[in-house]
C-alpha positions as CSV (number, residue, x, y, z in Angstrom):
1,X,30.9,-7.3,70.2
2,X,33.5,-10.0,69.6
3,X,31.2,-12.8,68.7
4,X,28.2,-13.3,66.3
5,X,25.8,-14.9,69.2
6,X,26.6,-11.4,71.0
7,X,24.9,-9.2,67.5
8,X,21.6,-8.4,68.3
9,X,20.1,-7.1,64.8
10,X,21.9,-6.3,61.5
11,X,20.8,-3.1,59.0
12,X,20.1,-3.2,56.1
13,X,21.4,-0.5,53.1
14,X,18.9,1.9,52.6
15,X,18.1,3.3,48.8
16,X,18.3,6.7,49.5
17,X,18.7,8.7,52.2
18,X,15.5,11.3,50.9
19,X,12.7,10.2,52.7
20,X,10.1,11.3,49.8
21,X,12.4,8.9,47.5
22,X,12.3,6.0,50.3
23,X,8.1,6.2,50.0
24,X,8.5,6.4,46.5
25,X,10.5,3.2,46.1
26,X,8.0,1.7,49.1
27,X,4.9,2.3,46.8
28,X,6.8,0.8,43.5
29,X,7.6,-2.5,45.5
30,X,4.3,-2.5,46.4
31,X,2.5,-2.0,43.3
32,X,5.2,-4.7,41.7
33,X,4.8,-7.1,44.5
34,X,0.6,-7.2,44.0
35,X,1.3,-7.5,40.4
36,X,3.4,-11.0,41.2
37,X,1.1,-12.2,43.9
38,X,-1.8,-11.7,41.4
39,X,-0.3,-13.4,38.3
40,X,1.4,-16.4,40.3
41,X,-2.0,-16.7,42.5
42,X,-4.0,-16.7,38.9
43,X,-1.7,-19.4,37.6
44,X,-2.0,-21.5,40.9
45,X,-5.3,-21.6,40.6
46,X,-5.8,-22.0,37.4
47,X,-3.7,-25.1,37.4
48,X,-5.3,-26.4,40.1
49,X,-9.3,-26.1,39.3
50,X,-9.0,-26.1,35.1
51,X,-9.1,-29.2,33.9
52,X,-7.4,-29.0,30.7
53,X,-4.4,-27.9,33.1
54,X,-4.1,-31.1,34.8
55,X,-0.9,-32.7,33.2
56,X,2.9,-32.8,34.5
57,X,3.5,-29.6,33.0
58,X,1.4,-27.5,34.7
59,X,1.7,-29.4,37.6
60,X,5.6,-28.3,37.4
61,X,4.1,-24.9,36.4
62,X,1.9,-24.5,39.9
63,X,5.1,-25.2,42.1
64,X,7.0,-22.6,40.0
65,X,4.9,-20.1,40.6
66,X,4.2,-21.0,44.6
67,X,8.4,-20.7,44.4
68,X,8.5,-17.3,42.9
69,X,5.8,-16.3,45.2
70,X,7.8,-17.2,48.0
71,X,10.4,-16.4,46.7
72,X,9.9,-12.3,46.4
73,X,7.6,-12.6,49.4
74,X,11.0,-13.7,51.4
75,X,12.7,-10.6,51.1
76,X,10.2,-7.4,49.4
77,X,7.5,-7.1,52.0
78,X,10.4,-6.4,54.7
79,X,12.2,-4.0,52.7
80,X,8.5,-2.3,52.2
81,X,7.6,-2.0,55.9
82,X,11.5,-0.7,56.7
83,X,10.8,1.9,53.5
84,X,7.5,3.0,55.4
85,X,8.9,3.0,58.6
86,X,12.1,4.8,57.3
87,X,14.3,1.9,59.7
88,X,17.0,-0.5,58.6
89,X,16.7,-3.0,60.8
90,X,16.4,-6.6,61.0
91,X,16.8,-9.1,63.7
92,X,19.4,-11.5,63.9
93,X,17.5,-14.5,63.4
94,X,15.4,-13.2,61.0
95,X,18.5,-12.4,59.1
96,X,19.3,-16.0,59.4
97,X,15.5,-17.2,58.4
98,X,15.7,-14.7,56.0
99,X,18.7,-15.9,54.2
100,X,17.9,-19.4,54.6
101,X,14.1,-18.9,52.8
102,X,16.1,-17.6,49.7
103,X,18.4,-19.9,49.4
104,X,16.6,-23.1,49.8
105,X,13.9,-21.5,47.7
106,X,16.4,-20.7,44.8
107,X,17.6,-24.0,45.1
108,X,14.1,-25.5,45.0
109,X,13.8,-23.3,41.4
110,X,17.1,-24.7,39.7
111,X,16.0,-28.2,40.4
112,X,12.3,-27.6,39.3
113,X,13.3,-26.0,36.4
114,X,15.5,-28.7,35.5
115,X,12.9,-31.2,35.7
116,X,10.7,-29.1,33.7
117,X,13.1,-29.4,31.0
118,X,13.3,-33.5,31.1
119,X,9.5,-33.3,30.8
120,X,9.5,-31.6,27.8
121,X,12.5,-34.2,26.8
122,X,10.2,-37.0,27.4
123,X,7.1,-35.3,25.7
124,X,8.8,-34.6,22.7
125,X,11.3,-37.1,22.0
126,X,9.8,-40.0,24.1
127,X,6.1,-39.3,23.8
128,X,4.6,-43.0,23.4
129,X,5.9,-43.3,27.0
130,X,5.0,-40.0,28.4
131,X,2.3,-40.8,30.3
132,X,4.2,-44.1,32.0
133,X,7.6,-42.0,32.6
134,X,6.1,-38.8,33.7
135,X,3.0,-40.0,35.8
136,X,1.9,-38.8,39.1
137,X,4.2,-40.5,41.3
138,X,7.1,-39.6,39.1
139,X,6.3,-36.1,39.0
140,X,5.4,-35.7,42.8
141,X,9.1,-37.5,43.8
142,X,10.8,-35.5,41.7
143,X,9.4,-32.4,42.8
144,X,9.9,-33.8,46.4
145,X,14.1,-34.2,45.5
146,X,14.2,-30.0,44.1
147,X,12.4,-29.2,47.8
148,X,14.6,-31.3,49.9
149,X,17.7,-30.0,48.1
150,X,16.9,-26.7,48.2
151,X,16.6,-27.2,51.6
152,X,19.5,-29.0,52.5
153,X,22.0,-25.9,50.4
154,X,19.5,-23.7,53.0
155,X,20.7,-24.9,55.9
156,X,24.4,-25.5,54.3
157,X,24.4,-21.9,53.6
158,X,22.7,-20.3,56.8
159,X,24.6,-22.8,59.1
160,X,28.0,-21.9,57.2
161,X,27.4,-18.2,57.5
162,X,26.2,-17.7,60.8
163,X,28.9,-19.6,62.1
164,X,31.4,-17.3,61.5
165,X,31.7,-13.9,63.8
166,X,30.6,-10.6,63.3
167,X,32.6,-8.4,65.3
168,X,30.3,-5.2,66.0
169,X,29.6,-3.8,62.2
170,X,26.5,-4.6,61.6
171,X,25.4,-3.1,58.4
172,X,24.7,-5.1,55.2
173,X,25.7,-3.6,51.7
174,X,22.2,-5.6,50.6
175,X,18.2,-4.9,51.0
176,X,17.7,-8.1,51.9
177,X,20.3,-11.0,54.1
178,X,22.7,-12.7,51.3
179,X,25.3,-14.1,51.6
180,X,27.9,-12.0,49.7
181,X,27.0,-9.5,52.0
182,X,27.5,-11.1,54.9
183,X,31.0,-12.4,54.5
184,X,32.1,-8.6,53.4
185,X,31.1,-7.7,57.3
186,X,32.5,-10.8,59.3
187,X,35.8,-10.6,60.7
188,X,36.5,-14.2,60.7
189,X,39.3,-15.3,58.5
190,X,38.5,-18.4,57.4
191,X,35.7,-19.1,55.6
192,X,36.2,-22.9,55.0
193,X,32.5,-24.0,56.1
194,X,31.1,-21.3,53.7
195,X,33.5,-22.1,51.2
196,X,32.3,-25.7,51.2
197,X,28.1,-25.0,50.8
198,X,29.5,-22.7,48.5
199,X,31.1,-25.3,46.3
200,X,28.4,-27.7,46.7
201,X,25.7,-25.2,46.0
202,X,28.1,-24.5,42.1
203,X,27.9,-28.3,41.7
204,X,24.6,-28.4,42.2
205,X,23.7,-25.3,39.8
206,X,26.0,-26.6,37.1
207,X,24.9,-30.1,37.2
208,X,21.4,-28.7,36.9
209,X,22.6,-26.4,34.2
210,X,24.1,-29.5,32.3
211,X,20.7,-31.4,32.8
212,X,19.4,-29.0,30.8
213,X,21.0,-27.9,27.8
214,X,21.4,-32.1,27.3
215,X,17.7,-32.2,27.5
216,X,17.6,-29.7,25.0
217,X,20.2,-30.6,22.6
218,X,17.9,-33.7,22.3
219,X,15.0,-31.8,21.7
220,X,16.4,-29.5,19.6
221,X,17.5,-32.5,17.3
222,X,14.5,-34.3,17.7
223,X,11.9,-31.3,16.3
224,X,14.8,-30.5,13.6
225,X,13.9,-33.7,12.3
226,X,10.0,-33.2,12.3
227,X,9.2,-33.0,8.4
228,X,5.6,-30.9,9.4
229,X,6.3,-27.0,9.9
230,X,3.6,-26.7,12.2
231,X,4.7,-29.7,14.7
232,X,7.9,-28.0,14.6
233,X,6.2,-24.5,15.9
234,X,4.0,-26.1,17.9
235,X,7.0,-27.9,19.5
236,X,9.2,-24.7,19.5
237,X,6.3,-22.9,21.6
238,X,6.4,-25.6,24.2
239,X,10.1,-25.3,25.0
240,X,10.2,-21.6,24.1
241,X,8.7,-20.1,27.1
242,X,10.8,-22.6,29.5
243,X,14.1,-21.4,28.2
244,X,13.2,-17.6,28.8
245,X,12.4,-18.3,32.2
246,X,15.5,-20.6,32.8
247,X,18.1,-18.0,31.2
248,X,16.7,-15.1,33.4
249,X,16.7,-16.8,36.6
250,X,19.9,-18.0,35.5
251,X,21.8,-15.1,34.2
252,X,20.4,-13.0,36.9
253,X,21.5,-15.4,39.3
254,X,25.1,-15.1,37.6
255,X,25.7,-11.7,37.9
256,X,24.4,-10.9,41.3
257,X,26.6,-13.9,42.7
258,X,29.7,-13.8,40.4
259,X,30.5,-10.0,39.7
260,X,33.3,-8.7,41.7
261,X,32.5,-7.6,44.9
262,X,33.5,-4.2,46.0
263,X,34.9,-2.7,49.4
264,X,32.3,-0.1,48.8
265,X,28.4,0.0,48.6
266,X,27.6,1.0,44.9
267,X,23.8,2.1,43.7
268,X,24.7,-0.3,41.2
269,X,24.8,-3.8,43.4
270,X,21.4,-2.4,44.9
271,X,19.8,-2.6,41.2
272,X,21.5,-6.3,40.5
273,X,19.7,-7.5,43.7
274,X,16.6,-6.0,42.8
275,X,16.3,-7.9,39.2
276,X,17.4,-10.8,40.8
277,X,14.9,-11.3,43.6
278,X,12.1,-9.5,41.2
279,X,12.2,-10.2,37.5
280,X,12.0,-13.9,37.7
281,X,8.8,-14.1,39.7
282,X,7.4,-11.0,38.0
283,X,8.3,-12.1,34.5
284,X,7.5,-16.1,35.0
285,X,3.6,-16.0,34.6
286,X,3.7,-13.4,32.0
287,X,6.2,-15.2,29.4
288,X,3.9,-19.0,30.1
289,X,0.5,-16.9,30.1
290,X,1.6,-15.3,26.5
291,X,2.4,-18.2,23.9
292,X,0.5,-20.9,26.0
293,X,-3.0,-21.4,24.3
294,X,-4.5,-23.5,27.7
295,X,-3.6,-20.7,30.3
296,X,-5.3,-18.4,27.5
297,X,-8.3,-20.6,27.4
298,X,-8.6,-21.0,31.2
299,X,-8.1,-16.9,31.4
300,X,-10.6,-16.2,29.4
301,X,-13.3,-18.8,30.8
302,X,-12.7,-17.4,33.9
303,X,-13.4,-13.8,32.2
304,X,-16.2,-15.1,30.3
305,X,-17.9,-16.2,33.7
306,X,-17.5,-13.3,35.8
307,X,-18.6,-10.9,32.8
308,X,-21.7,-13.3,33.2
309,X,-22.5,-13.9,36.6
């Protein structure tokens, strides 16, 4: 095999080679993965049938959690059915949809968490003009800007890796198509179309990042300067759960993409991969659901009308 278009299927690293330890891990993906579905499925439609839950917010909130649904549904479920079916494989071009789902969705997440962060700007240091800055058609173009350029890093990314050859090795250091792994088996030299997305995709990310921590030096600033205690809290538990959720997905992202990377397959890359393709969507709901008092409300009507009916 000289050339990529030649490589039929790629393999992927397997946990363990102990096939009792392979179900094992194949059961605990499972059990986690229902656990995401159910809390990011609860919070879609909560957000979309409560009526209290209709601002920007929670619209912001609903496309979140749809994104870290797809997000862990992109690359768990396949690692499940090769765990059951104690095989490695994956085709080539779902390698390539497989890689360009996470990327594009990732990059969806940085740019709706950015704007996230400018609505809690506006709400707490603009708020006489909330409602004409951050109204529907606002929100829906800006949401419409994260998707299109998460998609346009997706095809950057799956357009710069594929294009380069793969010379018969075939298997990933990875559970799932990434593309860190992918450039440790190519036997191109030259990685200058890859090099590029990569570069654009750390401009994006750092732009975003910059977006951010503006919006909240401003915030912070603004509530410091609230005389009332309990506006300050109540504006502290607004903004609290949005910077747990963008550090993690963050600081996860950061280590799985910028540590070293080693000649060898380690136990140890395997785990990084793992937090960063499943904390964020499993931690997401649970860290909004626990300090916001709506989500609560809406919980517990639902609770109250099943325990009825």
């Amino acid at each position: 095999m000289t050339n990529h278009t030649l490589m039929m299927e790629f393999l992927l690293m397997r946990f363990t080679e102990s096939w009792t330890l392979v179900r094992l891990y194949a059961a605990f993906f499972s059990l986690i993965y229902l656990v995401v579905t159910m809390e990011n499925v609860l919070i879609i439609i909560l957000t979309i049938f409560d009526q209290r839950l209709c601002i920007p917010m929670y619209f912001f909130l609903r496309h979140l959690s749809f994104l870290d649904l797809c997000l862990i549904s992109a690359t768990v479920p396949k690692s499940i059915v090769n765990s059951i079916t104690f095989t490695d494989s994956i085709s080539f071009l779902g390698c390539v949809l497989q890689l360009f789902l996470v990327v594009l969705l990732a990059g969806s997440e940085i740019g709706i968490l950015t704007v996230m962060s400018y609505d809690r700007y506006v709400a707490i240091c603009r708020p006489l003009y909330y409602e004409a800055v951050m109204n529907k058609g606002t929100c829906v173009q800006m949401m419409a800007v994260s998707w299109i350029n998460g998609g346009a890093l997706g095809i950057l990314y799956s357009a710069g890796t594929f294009s380069l050859n793969f010379c018969g090795y075939n298997k990933i250091h990875q559970f799932f198509c990434d593309v860190p792994a992918l450039l440790q088996i190519t036997c191109s030299e030259e990685h200058i179309t890859i090099d590029i997305s990569v570069a654009i995709g750390v401009c994006y990310a750092f732009s975003c990042l910059v977006c951010i921590v503006v919006s909240y030096i401003y915030i912070f600033s603004t509530v410091l300067k609230i005389s009332s205690r309990q506006n300050q809290s109540k504006a502290f538990s607004t903004c609290l759960p949005h910077l747990i959720v963008v550090s993690a997905f963050l600081i996860t992202g950061a280590v799985a993409y910028l540590k070293p990377v080693s000649d060898a397959p380690s136990s140890l890359d395997l785990l990084v991969s793992v937090f960063y393709s499943m904390l964020p969507p499993t931690l997401n709901p649970i860290i909004y659901c626990l300090r916001n008092k709506d989500i609560k409300l809406a919980v517990g009507k639902i609770l109250w009308s099943v325990r009825n009916n």
